[in-house]
VODO-904263 format. One record per residue: residue in one letter; x, y, z of N, C-alpha, C in turn. Coordinates in steps of 0.02 Angstrom, whole numbers, always signed. Layout:
+------+--------+--------+--------+--------+--------+--------+--------+--------+--------+
| rest |   n_c1 |   n_c2 |   n_c3 |  ca_c1 |  ca_c2 |  ca_c3 |   c_c1 |   c_c2 |   c_c3 |
+------+--------+--------+--------+--------+--------+--------+--------+--------+--------+
|    A |      X |      Y |      Z |      X |      Y |      Z |      X |      Y |      Z |
...
+------+--------+--------+--------+--------+--------+--------+--------+--------+--------+
***
This chain:
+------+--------+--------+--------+--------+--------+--------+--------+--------+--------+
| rest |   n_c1 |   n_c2 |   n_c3 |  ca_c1 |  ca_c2 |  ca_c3 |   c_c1 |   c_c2 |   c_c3 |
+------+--------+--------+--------+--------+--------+--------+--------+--------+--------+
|    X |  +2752 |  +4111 |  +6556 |  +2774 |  +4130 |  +6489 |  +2812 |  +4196 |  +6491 |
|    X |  +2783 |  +4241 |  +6528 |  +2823 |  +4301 |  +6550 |  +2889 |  +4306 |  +6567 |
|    X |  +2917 |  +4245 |  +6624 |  +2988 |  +4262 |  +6631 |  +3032 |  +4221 |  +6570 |
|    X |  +3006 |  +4166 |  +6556 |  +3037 |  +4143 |  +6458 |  +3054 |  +4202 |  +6420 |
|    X |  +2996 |  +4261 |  +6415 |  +3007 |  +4311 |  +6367 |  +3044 |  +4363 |  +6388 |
|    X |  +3062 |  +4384 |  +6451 |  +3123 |  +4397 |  +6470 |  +3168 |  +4412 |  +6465 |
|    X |  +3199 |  +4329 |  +6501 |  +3249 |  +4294 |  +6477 |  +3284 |  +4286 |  +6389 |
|    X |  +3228 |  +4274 |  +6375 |  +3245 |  +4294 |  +6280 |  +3253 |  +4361 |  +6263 |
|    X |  +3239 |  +4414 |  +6302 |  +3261 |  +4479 |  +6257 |  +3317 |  +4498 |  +6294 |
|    X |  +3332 |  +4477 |  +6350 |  +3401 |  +4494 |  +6393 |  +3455 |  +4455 |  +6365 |
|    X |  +3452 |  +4398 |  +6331 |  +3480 |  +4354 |  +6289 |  +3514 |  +4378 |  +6212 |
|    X |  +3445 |  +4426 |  +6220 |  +3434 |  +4437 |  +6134 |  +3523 |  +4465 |  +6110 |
|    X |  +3532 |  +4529 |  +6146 |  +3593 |  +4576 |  +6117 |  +3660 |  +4522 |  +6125 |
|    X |  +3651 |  +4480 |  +6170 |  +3702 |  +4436 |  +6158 |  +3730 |  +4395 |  +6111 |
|    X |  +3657 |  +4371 |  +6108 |  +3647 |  +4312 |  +6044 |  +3672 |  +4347 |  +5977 |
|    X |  +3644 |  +4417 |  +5955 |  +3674 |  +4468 |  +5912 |  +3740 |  +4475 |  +5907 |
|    X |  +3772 |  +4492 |  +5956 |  +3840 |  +4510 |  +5946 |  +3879 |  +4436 |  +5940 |
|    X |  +3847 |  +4395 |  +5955 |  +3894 |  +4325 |  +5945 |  +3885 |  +4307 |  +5864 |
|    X |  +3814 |  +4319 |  +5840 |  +3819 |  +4302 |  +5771 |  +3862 |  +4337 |  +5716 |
|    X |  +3893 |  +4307 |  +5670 |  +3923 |  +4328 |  +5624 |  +3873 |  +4391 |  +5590 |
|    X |  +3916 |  +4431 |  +5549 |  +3851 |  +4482 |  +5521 |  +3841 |  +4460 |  +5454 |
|    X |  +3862 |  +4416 |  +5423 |  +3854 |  +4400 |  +5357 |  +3864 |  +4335 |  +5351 |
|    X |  +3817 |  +4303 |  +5278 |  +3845 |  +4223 |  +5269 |  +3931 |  +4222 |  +5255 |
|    X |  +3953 |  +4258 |  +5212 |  +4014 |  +4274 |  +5191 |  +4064 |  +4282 |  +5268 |
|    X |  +4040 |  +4305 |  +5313 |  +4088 |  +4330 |  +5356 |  +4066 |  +4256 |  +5411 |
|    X |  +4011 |  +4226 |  +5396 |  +3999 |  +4167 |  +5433 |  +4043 |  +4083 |  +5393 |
|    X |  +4051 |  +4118 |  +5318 |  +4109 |  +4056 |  +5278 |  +4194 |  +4066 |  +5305 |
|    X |  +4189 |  +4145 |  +5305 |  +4272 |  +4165 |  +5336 |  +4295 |  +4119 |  +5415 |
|    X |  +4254 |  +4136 |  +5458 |  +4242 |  +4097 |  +5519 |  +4250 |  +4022 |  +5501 |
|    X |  +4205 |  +4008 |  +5493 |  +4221 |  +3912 |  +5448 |  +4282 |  +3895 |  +5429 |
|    X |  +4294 |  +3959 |  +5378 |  +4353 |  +3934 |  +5334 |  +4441 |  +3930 |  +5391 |
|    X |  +4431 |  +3989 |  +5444 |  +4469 |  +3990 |  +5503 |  +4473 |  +3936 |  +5525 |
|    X |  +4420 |  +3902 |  +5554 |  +4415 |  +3837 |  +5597 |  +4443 |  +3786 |  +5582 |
|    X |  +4432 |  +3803 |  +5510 |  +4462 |  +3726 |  +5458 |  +4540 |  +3742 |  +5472 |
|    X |  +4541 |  +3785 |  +5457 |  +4641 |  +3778 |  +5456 |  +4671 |  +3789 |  +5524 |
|    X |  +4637 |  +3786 |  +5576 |  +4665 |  +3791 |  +5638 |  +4651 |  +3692 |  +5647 |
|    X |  +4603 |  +3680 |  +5640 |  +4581 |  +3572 |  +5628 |  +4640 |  +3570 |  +5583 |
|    X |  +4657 |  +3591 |  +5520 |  +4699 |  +3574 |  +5496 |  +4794 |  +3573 |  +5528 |
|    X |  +4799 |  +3615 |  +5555 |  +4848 |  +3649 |  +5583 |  +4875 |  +3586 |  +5633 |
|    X |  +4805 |  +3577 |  +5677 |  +4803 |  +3551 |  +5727 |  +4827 |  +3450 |  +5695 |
|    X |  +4808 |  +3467 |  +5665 |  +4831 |  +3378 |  +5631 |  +4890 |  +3379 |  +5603 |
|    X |  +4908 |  +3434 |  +5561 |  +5002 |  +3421 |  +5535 |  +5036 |  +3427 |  +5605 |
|    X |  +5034 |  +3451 |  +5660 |  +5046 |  +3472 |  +5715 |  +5054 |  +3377 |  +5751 |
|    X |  +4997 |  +3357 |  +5761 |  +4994 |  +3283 |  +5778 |  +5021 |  +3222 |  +5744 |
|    X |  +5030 |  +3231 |  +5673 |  +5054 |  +3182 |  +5620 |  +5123 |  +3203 |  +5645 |
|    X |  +5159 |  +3245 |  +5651 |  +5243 |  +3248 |  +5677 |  +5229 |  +3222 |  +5733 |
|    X |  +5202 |  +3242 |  +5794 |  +5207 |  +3215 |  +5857 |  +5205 |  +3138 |  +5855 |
|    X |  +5158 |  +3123 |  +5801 |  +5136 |  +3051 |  +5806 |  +5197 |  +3013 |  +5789 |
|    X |  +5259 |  +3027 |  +5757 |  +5316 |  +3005 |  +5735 |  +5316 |  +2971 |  +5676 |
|    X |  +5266 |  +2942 |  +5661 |  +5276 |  +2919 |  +5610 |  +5274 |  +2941 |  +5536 |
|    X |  +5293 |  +2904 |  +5480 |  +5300 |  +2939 |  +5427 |  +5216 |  +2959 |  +5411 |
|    X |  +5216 |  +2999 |  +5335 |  +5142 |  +3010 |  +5334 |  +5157 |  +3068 |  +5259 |
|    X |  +5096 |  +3077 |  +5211 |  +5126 |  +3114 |  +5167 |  +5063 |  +3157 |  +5164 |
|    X |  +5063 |  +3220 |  +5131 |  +5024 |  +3262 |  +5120 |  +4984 |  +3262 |  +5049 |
|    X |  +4931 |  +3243 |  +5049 |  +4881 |  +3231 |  +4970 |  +4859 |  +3295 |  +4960 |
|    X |  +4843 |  +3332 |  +5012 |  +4806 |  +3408 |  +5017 |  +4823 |  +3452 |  +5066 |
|    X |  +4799 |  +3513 |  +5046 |  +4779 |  +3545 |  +5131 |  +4758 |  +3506 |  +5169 |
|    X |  +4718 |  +3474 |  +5162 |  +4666 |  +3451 |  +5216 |  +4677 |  +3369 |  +5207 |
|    X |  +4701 |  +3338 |  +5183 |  +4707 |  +3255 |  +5175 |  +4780 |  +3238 |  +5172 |
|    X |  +4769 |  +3198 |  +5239 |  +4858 |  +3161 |  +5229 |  +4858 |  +3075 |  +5240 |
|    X |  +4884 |  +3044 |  +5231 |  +4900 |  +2984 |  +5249 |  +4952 |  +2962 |  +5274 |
|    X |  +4945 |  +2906 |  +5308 |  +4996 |  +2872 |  +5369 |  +5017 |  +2799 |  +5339 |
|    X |  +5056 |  +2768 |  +5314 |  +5058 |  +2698 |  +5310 |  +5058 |  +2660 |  +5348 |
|    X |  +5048 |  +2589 |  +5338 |  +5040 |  +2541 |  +5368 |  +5040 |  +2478 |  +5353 |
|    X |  +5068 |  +2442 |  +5407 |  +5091 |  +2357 |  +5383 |  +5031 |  +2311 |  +5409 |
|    X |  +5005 |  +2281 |  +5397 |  +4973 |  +2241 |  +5455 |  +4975 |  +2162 |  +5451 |
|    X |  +4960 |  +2123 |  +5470 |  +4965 |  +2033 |  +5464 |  +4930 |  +2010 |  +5400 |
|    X |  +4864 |  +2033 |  +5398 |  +4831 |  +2001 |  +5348 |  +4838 |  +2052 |  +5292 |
|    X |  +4838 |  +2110 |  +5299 |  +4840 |  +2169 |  +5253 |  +4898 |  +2204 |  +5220 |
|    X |  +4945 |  +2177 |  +5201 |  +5013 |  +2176 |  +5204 |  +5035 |  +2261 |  +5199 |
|    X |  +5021 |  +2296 |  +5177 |  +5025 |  +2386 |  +5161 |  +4949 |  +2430 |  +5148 |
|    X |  +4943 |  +2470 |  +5197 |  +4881 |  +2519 |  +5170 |  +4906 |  +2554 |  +5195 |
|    X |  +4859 |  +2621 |  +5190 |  +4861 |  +2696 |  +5197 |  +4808 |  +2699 |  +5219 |
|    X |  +4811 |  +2732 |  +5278 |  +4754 |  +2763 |  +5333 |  +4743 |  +2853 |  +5306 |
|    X |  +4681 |  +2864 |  +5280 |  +4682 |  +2934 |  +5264 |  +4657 |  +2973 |  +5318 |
|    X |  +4686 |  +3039 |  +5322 |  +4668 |  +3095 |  +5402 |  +4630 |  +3131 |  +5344 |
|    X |  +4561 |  +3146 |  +5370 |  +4545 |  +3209 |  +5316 |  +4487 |  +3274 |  +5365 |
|    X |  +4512 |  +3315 |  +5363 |  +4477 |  +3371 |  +5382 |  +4421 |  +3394 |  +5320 |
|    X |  +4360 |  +3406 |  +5346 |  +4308 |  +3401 |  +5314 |  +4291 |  +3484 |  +5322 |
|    X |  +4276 |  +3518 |  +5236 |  +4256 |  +3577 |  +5246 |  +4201 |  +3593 |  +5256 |
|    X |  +4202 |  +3655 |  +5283 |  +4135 |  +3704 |  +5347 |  +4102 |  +3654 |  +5394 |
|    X |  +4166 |  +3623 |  +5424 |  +4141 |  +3587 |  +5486 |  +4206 |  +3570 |  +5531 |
|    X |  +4173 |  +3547 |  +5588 |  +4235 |  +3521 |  +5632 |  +4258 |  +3441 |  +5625 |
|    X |  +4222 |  +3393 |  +5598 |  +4249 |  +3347 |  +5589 |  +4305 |  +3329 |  +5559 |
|    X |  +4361 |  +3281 |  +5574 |  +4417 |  +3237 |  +5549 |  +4373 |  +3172 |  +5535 |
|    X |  +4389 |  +3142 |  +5482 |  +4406 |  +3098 |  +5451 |  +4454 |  +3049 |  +5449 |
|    X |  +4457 |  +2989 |  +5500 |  +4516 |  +2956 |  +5467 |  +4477 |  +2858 |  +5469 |
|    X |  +4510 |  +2856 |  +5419 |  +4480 |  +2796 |  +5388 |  +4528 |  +2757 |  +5312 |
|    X |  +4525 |  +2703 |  +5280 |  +4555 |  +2679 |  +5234 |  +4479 |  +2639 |  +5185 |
|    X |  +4506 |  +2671 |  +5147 |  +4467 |  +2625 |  +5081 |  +4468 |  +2555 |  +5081 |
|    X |  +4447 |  +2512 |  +5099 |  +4456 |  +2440 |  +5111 |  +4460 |  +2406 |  +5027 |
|    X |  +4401 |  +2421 |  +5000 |  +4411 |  +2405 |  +4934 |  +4353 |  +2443 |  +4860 |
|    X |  +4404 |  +2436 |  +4819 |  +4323 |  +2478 |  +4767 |  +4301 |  +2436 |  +4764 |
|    X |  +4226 |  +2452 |  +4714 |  +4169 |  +2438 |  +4712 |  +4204 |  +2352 |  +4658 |
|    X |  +4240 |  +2368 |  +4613 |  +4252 |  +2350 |  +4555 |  +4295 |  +2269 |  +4583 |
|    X |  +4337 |  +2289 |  +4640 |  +4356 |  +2223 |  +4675 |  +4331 |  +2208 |  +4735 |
|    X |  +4245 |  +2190 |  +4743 |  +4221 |  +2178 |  +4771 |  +4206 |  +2102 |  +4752 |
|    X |  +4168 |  +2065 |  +4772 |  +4139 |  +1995 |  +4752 |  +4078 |  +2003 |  +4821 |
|    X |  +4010 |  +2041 |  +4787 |  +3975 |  +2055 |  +4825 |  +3924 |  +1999 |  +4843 |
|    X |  +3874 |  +1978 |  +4911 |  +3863 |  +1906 |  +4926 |  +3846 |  +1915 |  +4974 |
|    X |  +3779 |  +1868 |  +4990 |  +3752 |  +1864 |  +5059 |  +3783 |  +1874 |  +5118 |
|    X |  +3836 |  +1837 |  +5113 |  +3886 |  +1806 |  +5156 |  +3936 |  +1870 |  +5172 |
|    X |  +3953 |  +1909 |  +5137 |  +4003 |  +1971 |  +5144 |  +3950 |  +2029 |  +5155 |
|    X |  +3903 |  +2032 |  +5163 |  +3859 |  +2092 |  +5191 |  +3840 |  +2075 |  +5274 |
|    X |  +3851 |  +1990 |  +5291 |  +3821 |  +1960 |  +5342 |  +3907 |  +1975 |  +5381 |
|    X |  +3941 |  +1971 |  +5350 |  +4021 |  +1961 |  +5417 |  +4013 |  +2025 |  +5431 |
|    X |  +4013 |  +2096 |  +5381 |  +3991 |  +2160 |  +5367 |  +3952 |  +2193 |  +5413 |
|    X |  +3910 |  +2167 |  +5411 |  +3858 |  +2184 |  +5485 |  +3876 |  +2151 |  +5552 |
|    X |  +3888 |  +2098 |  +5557 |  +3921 |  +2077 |  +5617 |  +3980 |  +2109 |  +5646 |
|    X |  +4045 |  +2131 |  +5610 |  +4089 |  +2158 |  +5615 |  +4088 |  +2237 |  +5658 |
|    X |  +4046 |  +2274 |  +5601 |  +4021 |  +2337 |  +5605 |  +4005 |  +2348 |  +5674 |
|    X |  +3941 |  +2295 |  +5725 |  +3941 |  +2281 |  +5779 |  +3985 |  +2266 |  +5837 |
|    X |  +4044 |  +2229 |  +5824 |  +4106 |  +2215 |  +5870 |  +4152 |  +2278 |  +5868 |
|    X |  +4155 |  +2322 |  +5852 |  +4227 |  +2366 |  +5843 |  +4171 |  +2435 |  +5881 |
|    X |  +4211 |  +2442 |  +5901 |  +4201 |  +2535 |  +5949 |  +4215 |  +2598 |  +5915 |
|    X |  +4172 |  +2630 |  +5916 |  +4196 |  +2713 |  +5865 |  +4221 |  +2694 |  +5784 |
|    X |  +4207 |  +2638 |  +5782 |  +4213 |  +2636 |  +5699 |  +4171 |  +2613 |  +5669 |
|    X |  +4140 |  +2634 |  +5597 |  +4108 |  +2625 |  +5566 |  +4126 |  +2578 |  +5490 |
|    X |  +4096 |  +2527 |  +5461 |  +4115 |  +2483 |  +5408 |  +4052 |  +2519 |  +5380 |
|    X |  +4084 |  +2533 |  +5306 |  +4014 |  +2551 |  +5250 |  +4017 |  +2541 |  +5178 |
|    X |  +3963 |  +2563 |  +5155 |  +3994 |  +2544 |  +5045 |  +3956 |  +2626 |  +5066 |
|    X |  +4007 |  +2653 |  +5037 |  +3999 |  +2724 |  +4999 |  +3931 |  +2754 |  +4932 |
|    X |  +3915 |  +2813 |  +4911 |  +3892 |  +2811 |  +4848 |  +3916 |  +2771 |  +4799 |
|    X |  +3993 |  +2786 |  +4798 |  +4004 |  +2730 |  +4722 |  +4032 |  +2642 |  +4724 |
|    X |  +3986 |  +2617 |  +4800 |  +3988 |  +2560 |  +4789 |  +4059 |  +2526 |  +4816 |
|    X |  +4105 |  +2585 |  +4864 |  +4183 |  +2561 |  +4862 |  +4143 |  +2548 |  +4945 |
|    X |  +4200 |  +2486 |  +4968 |  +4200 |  +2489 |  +5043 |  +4257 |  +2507 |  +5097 |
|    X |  +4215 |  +2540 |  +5140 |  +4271 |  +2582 |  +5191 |  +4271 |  +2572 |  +5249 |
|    X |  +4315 |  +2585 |  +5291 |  +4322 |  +2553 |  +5373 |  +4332 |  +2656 |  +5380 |
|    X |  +4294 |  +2674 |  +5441 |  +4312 |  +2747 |  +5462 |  +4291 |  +2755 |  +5530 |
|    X |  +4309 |  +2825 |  +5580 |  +4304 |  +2847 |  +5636 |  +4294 |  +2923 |  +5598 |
|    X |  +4240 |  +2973 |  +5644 |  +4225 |  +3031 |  +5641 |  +4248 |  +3047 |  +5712 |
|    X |  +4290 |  +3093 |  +5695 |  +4281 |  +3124 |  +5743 |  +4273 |  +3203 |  +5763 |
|    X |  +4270 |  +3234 |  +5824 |  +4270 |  +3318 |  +5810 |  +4316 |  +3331 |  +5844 |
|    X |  +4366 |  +3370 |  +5785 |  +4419 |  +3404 |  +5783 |  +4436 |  +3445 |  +5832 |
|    X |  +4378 |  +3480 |  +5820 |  +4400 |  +3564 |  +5869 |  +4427 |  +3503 |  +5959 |
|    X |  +4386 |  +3489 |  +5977 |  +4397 |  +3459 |  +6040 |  +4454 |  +3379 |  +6027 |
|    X |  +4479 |  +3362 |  +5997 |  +4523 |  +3321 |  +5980 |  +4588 |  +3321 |  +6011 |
|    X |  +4605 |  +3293 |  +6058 |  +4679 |  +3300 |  +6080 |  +4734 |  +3246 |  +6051 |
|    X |  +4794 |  +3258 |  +6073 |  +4823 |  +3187 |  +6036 |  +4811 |  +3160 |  +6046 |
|    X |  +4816 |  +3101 |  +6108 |  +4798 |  +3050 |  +6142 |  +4720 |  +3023 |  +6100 |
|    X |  +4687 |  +3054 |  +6088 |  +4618 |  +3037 |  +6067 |  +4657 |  +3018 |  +5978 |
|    X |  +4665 |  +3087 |  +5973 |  +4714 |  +3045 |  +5860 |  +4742 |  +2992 |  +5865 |
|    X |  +4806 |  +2990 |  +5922 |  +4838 |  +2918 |  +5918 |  +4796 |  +2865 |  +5917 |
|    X |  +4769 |  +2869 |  +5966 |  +4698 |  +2800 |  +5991 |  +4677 |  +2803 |  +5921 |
|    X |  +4630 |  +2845 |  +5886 |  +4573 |  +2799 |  +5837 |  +4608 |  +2820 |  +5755 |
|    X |  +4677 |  +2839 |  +5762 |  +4707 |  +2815 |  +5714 |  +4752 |  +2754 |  +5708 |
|    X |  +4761 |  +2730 |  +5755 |  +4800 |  +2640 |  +5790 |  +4740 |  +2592 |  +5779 |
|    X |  +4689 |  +2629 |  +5826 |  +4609 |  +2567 |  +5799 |  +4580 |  +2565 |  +5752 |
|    X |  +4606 |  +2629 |  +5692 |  +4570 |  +2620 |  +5622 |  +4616 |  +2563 |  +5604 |
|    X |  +4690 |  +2600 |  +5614 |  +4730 |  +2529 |  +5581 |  +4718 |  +2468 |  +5596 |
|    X |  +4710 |  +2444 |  +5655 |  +4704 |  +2397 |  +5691 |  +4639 |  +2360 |  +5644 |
|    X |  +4589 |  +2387 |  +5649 |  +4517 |  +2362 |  +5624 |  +4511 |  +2350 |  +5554 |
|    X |  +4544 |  +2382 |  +5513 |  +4574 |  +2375 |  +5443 |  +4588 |  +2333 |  +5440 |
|    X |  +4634 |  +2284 |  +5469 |  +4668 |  +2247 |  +5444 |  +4649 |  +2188 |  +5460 |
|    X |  +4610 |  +2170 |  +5540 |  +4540 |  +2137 |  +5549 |  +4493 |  +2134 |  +5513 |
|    X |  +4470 |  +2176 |  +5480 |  +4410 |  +2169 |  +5430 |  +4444 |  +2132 |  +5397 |
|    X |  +4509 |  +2160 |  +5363 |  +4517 |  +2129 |  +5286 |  +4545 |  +2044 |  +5308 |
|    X |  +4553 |  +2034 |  +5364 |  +4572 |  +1952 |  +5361 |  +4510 |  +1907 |  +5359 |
|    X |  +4463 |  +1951 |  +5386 |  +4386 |  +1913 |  +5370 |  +4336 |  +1917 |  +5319 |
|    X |  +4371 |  +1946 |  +5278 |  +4329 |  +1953 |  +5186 |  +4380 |  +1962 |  +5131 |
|    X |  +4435 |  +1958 |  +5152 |  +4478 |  +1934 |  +5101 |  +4469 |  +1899 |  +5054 |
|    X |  +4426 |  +1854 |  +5073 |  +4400 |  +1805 |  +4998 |  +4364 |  +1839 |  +4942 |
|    X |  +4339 |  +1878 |  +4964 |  +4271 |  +1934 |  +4938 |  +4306 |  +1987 |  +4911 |
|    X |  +4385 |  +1990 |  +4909 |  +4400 |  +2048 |  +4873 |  +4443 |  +2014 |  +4826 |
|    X |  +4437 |  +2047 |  +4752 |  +4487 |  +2003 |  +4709 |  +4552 |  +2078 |  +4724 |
|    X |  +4616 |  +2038 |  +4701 |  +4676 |  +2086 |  +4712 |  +4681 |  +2127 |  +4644 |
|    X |  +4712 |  +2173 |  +4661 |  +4705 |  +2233 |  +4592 |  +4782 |  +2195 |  +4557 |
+------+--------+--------+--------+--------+--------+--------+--------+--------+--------+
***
């Protein structure tokens, strides 16, 4: 137990000077991180070439054509006081749903076949196809990839519950 306690006070002045000295000066830090994640994604949406428009600081979208899905929008969203990106598409609201044994059962099966992406119904009942990922360590190569496989899986989902969504 002796050399543990140590080790923890030889630790200690470190651990100190690494911590922020205030919550306020620990939100400033956060708030840094975010706009360097942010930075780092308008930075990749040009590289990525394709078109894409700006909703926010922190939220942009990419269009997209797909076979069964004829036009969506893939949203990039940087999430505040954290390192996660966000990118994912609203598959459908709650309101054009046609909810059913049968569309919770492809739902779960689906959810299972696809890699790094997640199928869900939100608080208000809308359903979404998404990838989390963390920003800070995010290179392009990794954005391109699971912004191509969000699209990609989007548009897979929607050819297999298409019935289940009425059109707006």
């Amino acid at each position: 137990m002796l050399p543990l306690l140590i080790l923890l006070i030889e630790a200690w002045p470190a651990t100190v000077q690494a911590m922020p000295a205030s919550p306020s000066s620990r939100l400033v830090a956060a708030s840094q991180g975010q706009s360097s994640i942010a930075a780092k994604i308008r930075q990749y949406l040009e590289q990525f070439g394709g078109s894409y428009t700006k909703v926010s600081d922190t939220t942009w979208t990419v269009p997209y054509q797909g076979k069964s899905w004829k036009s969506y929008d893939v949203y990039v969203s940087t999430i505040p006081n954290s390192d996660l990106v966000l990118i994912g598409v609203p598959v459908a609201a709650k309101k054009n749903l046609k909810p059913s044994q049968d569309l919770y059962l492809k739902l779960l099966k689906y959810n299972n076949t696809v890699d790094s992406v997640k199928v869900g119904i939100d608080d208000d009942g809308d359903l979404f196809l998404r990838a989390d990922v963390n920003g800070r360590t995010m290179d392009f190569q990794e954005f391109k990839e699971v912004l191509e496989q969000v699209a990609a899986a989007t548009d897979e989902l929607h050819s297999q519950i298409k019935s289940a969504i009425v059109p707006e």
